[in-house]
N, CA, C and O atoms as a MOPAC input file, in Angstrom:
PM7 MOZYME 1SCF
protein

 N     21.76500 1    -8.50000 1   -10.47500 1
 C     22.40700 1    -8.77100 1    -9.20700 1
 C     21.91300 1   -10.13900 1    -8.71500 1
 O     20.76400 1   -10.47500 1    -9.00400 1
 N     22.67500 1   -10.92600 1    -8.01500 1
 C     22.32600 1   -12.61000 1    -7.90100 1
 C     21.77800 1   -12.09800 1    -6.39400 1
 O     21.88300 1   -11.07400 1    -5.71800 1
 N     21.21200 1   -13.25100 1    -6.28300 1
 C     20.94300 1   -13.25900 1    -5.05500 1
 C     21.82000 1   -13.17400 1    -3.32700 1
 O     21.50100 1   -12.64800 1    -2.26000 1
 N     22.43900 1   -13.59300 1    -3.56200 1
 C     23.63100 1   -13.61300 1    -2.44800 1
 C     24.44700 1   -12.39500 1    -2.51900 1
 O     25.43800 1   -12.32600 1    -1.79200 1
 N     24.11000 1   -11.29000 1    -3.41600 1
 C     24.42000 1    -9.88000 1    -3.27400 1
 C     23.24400 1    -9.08000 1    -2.76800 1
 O     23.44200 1    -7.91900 1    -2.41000 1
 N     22.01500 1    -9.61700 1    -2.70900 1
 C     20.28100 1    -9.21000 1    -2.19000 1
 C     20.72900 1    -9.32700 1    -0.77300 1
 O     21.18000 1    -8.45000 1    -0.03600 1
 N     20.52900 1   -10.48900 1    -0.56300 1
 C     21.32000 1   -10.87500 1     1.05100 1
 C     21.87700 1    -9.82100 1     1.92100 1
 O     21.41200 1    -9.04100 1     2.75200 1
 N     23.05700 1   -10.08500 1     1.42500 1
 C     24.19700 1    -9.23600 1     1.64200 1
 C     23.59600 1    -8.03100 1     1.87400 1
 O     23.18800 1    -7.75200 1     3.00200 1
 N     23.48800 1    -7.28100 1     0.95000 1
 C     22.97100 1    -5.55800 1     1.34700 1
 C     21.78600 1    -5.74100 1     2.46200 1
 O     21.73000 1    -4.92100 1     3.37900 1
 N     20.83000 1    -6.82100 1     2.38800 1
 C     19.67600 1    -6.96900 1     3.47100 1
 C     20.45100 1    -7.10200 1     4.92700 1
 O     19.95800 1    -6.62600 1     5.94900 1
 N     21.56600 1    -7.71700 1     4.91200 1
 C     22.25100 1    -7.94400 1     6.20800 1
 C     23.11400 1    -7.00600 1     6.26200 1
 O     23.57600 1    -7.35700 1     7.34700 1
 N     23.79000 1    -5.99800 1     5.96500 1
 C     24.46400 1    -4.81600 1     5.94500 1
 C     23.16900 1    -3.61800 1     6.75500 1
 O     23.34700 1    -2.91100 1     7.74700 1
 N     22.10000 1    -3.73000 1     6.02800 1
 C     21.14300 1    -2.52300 1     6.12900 1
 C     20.53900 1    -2.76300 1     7.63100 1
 O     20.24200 1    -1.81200 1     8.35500 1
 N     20.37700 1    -4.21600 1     8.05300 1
 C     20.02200 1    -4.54600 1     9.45900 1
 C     20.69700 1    -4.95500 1    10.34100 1
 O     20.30400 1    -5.42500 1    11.40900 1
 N     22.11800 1    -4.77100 1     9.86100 1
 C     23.49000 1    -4.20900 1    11.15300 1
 C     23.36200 1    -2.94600 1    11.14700 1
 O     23.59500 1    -2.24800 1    12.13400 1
 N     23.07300 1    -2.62000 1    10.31300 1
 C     23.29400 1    -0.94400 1    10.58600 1
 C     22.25100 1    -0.24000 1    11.68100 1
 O     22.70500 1     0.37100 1    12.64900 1
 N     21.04700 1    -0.35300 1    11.48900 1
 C     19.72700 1    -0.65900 1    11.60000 1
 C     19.86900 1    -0.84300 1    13.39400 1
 O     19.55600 1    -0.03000 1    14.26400 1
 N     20.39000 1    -2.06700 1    13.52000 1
 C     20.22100 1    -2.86900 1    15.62700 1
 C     21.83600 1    -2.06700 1    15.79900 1
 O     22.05100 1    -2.18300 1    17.00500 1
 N     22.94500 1    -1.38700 1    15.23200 1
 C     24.16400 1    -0.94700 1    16.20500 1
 C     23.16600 1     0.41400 1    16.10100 1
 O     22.86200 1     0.66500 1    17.26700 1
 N     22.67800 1     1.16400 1    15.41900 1
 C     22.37900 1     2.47400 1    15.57700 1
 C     21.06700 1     2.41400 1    16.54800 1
 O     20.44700 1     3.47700 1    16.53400 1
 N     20.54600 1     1.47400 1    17.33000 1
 C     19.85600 1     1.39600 1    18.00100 1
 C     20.48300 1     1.38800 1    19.15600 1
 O     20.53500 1     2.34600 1    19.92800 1
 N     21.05400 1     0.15900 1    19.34500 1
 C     21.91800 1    -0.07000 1    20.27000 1
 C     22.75700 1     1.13300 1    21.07100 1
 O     22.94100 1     1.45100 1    22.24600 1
 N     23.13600 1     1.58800 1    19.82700 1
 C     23.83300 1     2.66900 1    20.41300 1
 C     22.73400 1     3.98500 1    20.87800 1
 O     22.83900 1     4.27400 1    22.07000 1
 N     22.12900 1     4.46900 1    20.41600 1
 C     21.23700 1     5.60400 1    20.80300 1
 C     20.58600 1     4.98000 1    21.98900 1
 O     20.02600 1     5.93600 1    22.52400 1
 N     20.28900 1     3.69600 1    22.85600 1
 C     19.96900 1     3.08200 1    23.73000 1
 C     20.47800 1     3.33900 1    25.22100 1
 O     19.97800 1     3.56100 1    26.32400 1
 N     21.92400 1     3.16500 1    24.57600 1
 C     22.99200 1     3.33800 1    25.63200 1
 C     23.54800 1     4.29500 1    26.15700 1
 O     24.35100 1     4.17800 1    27.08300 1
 N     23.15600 1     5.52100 1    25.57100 1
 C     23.73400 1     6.90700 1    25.31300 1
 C     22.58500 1     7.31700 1    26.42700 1
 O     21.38400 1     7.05900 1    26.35200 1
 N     23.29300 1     8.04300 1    27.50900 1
 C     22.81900 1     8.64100 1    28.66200 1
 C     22.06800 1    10.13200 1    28.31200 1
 O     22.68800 1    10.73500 1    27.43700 1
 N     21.04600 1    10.74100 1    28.73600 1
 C     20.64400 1    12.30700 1    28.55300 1
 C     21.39700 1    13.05600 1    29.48800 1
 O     21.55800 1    12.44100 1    30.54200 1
 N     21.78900 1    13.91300 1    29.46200 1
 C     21.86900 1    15.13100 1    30.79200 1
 C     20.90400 1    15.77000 1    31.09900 1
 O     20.05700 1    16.50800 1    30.59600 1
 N     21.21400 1    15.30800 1    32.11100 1
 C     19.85800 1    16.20400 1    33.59500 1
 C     20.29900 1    17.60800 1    33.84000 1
 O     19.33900 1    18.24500 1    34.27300 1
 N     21.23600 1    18.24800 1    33.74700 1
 C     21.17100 1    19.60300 1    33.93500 1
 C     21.25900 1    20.77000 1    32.79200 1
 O     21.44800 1    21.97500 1    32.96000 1
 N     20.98800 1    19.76700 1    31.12500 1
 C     20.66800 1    20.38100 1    30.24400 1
 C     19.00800 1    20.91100 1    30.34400 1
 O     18.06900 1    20.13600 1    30.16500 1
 N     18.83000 1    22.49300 1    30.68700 1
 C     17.09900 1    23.04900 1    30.97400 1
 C     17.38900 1    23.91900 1    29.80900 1
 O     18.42000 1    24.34200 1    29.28600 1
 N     15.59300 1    24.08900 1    29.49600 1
 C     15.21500 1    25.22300 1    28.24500 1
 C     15.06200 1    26.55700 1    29.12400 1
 O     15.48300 1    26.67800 1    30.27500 1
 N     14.45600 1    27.43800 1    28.45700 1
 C     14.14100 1    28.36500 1    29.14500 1
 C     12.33100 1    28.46300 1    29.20600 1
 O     11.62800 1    29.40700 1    29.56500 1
 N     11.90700 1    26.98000 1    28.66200 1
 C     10.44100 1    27.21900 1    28.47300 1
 C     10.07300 1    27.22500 1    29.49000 1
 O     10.57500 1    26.45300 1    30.30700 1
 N      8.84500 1    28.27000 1    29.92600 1
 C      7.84200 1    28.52800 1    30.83800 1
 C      6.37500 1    27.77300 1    30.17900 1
 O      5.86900 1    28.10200 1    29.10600 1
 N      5.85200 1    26.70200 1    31.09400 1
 C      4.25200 1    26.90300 1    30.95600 1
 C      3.56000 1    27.77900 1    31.44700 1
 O      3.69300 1    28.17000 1    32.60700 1
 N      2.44600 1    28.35200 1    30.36800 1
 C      1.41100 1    29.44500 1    30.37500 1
 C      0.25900 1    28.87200 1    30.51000 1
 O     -0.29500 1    28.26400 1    29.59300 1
 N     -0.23500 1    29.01900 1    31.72900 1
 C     -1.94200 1    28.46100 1    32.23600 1
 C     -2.87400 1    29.71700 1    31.39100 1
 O     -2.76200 1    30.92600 1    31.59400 1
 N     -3.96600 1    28.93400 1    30.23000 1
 C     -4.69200 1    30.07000 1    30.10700 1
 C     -5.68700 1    29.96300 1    30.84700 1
 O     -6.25400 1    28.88000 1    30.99300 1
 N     -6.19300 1    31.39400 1    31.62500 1
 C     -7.44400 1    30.98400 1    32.83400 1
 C     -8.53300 1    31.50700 1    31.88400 1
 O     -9.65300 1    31.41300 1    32.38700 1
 N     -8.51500 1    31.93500 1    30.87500 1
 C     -9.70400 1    31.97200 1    29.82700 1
 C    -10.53200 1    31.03800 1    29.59500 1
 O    -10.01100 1    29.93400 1    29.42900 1
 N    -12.03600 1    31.11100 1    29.49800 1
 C    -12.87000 1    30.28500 1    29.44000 1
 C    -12.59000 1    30.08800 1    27.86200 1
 O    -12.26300 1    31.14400 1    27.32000 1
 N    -12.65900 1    28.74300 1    26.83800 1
 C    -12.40200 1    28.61800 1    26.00900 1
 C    -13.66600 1    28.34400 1    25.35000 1
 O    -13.98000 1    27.21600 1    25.73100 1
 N    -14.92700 1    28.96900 1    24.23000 1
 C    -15.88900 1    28.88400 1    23.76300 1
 C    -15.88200 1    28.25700 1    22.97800 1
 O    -14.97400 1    28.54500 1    22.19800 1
 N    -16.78500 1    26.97200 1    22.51200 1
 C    -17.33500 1    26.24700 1    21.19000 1
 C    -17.45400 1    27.27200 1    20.22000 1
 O    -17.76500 1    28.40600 1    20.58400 1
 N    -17.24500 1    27.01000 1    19.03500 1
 C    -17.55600 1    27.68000 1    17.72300 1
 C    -18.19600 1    26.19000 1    16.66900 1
 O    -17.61000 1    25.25800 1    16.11800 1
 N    -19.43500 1    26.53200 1    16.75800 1
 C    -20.01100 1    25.13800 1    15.66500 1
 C    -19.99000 1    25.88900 1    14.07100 1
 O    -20.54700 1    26.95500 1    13.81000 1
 N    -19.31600 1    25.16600 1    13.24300 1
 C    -19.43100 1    25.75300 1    11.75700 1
 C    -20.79300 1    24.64700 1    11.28800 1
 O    -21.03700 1    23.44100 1    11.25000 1
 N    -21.39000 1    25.85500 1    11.00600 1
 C    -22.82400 1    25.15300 1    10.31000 1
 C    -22.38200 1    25.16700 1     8.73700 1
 O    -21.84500 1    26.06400 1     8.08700 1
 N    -22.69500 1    24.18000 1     8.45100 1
 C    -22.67600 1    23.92300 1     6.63400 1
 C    -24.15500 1    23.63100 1     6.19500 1
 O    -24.41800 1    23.42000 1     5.01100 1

Protein backbone atom coordinates (compact mmCIF):
# COMPACT_ATOMS: atom_id res chain seq x y z
CA UNK A 1 0.00 0.00 0.00
CA UNK A 2 1.73 3.52 -1.02
CA UNK A 3 1.67 5.96 1.09
CA UNK A 4 -1.09 8.33 0.15
CA UNK A 5 -3.44 5.29 0.82
CA UNK A 6 -1.66 5.33 4.77
CA UNK A 7 -2.87 8.92 4.79
CA UNK A 8 -6.00 8.48 3.63
CA UNK A 9 -7.26 5.72 6.05
CA UNK A 10 -5.28 7.99 8.93
CA UNK A 11 -7.66 10.86 7.86
CA UNK A 12 -10.84 8.74 7.45
CA UNK A 13 -10.14 7.10 11.08
CA UNK A 14 -9.77 10.83 12.62
CA UNK A 15 -13.02 12.12 10.95
CA UNK A 16 -14.58 9.51 12.28
CA UNK A 17 -12.91 9.80 15.60
CA UNK A 18 -13.81 14.30 16.16
CA UNK A 19 -17.79 13.74 14.31
CA UNK A 20 -18.38 10.86 16.89
CA UNK A 21 -17.24 13.18 19.48
CA UNK A 22 -18.77 16.00 18.35
CA UNK A 23 -21.72 14.42 18.19
CA UNK A 24 -21.97 12.56 21.64
CA UNK A 25 -21.02 16.31 22.88
CA UNK A 26 -24.03 17.78 21.62
CA UNK A 27 -26.49 15.22 22.49
CA UNK A 28 -28.51 16.47 25.56
CA UNK A 29 -29.23 13.78 28.79
CA UNK A 30 -32.77 13.65 30.19
CA UNK A 31 -33.43 14.86 33.53
CA UNK A 32 -36.47 12.94 34.21
CA UNK A 33 -34.87 9.65 33.17
CA UNK A 34 -34.49 8.14 37.41
CA UNK A 35 -33.27 4.52 38.50
CA UNK A 36 -34.88 3.01 41.14
CA UNK A 37 -31.47 3.00 43.11
CA UNK A 38 -31.68 3.68 46.79
CA UNK A 39 -28.44 4.58 48.84
CA UNK A 40 -27.83 2.24 51.85
CA UNK A 41 -25.95 4.02 54.84
CA UNK A 42 -24.12 1.17 56.62
CA UNK A 43 -24.16 2.37 60.41
CA UNK A 44 -21.87 -0.69 61.12
CA UNK A 45 -18.62 -0.09 62.58
CA UNK A 46 -16.31 -1.48 59.85
CA UNK A 47 -13.15 -3.59 61.53
CA UNK A 48 -9.42 -3.85 60.22
CA UNK A 49 -8.50 -7.39 59.36
CA UNK A 50 -4.42 -7.40 59.11
CA UNK A 51 -3.32 -10.66 57.07
CA UNK A 52 -0.08 -11.59 58.68
CA UNK A 53 2.29 -13.48 56.26
Amino acid sequence: MNWMAKIAIVFVCFSLCGAGTFIASTQKENPSQKSDVMRVKNREAVGRVWILT
